[in-house]
Every structure is written in structure tokens, then in C-alpha cells.
N, C-alpha and C positions, 0 to 999 in steps of 0.2 A: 504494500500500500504506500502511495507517495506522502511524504512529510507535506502538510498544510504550511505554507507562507506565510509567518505574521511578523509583525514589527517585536516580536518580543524576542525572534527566533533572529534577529539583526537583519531584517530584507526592509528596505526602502516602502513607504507609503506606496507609489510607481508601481514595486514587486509585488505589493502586496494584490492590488486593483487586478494587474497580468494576471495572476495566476487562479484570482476570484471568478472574471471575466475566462479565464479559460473552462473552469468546472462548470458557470454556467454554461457554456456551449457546448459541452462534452452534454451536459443533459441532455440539452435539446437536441443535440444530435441523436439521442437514445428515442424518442418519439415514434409508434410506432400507431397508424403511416406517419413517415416524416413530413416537415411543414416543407413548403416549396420556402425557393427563395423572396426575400421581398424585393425587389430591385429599387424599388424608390419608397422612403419613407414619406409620407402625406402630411402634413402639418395635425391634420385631426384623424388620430388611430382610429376612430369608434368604427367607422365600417367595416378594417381589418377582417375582423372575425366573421361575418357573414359571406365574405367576398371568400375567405382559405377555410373553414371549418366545414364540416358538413352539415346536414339540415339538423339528426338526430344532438349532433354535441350542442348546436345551438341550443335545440330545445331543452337539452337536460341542463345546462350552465345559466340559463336563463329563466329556470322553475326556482321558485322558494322552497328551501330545504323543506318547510313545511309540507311541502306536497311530494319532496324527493321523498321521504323517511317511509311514506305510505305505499310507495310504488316500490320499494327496496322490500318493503316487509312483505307484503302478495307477491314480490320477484316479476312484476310487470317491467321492471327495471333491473338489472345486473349490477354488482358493484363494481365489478370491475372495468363497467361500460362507463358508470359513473364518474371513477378515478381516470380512467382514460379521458376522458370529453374535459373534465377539468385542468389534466395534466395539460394536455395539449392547448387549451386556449391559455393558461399560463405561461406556454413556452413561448409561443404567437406575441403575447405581451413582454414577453423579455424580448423576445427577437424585434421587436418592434419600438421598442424605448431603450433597449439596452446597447444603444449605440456605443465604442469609444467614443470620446471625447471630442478631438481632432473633426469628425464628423458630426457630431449633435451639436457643432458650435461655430457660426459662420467666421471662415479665418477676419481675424481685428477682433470679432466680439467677446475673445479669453480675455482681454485687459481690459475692456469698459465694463466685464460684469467683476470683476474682482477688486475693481474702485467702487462701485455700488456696493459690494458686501463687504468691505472693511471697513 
């Protein structure tokens, strides 16, 4: 098993991020079926998931637990169809806001937002 990356173990804040941002990918690469690629990210994610999930994850990720618990317990629903539909629209949202940096942030705009939060 590979040693986890952290600032206590002497790796740079930088190191740390790399090798966080690697395990998240390694996930989502585990997705089974896998997500396609996004090729351009949209300024507003919310259609994301309608546009790459299938009709069923919608449905089951967009029901209140309230209604999932009922359909789990008659097995009108699968738990592991369940865990799947949510796994995957989480990975869809990392892959979709889990940009590097470099890219979620138009070049010039690293130094006008870090006079704003200091």
C-alpha cells in the first residue's frame, strides 16, 4: 500500500494537493461504466449530470432518501444500484469542479484573487 502524502511526513502543501488530486482520479477512474471525458467545462455544472448519467441514476440520486429506504426494503431498488448511481454522479462532480488550479483560474486572475483574500 502506498505511504499517504502529508505535511507532517515533510512533503510540501504542492505535494500534498498532487498526490490528493491523484487518489481522487484513481477513483474515478474505478467507475464502472466509466464517465466519458468532459472536454469543456460550462461555467454552470447543473446540467452535467442529465447530459452523462443515465435516466435510472438520475432518478435514484434525485429521490429523497425518504422514498429510497422504502424501495431498498421491498428490493424495488438494489443497493448496490443505489451506491452505484450515487458513486458515479459524485465522480461526475469531482470531475467537473475538480479542476487543477492552473485551469479553474483564468491566467492574471491567481494575483487579483489573493489581494482580495488577504
Amino acid at each position: 500500500m502506498a505511504t499517504t502524502v502529508t505535511i507532517a511526513s515533510g512533503a510540501t502543501w504542492q505535494e500534498v494537493a498532487v498526490d490528493r488530486q491523484a487518489y481522487r482520479d484513481a477513483g474515478i477512474l474505478m467507475l464502472d461504466p466509466p464517465l466519458p471525458a468532459i472536454p469543456s467545462i460550462p461555467a454552470n455544472t447543473i446540467p452535467l449530470a442529465k447530459q452523462i448519467l443515465t435516466e435510472a441514476e438520475i432518478k435514484i440520486t434525485e429521490t429523497a432518501v425518504e422514498e429510497l429506504v422504502p424501495m431498498l426494503a421491498n428490493r424495488t431498488l438494489k443497493a448496490t444500484d443505489v451506491a452505484k448511481a450515487f458513486l458515479r454522479r459524485a465522480g461526475l462532480a469531482q470531475k467537473a469542479v475538480g479542476l487543477p488550479l492552473p485551469r479553474a483560474i483564468p491566467a492574471g486572475r491567481g494575483k487579483k484573487i489573493r489581494r482580495q483574500t488577504a
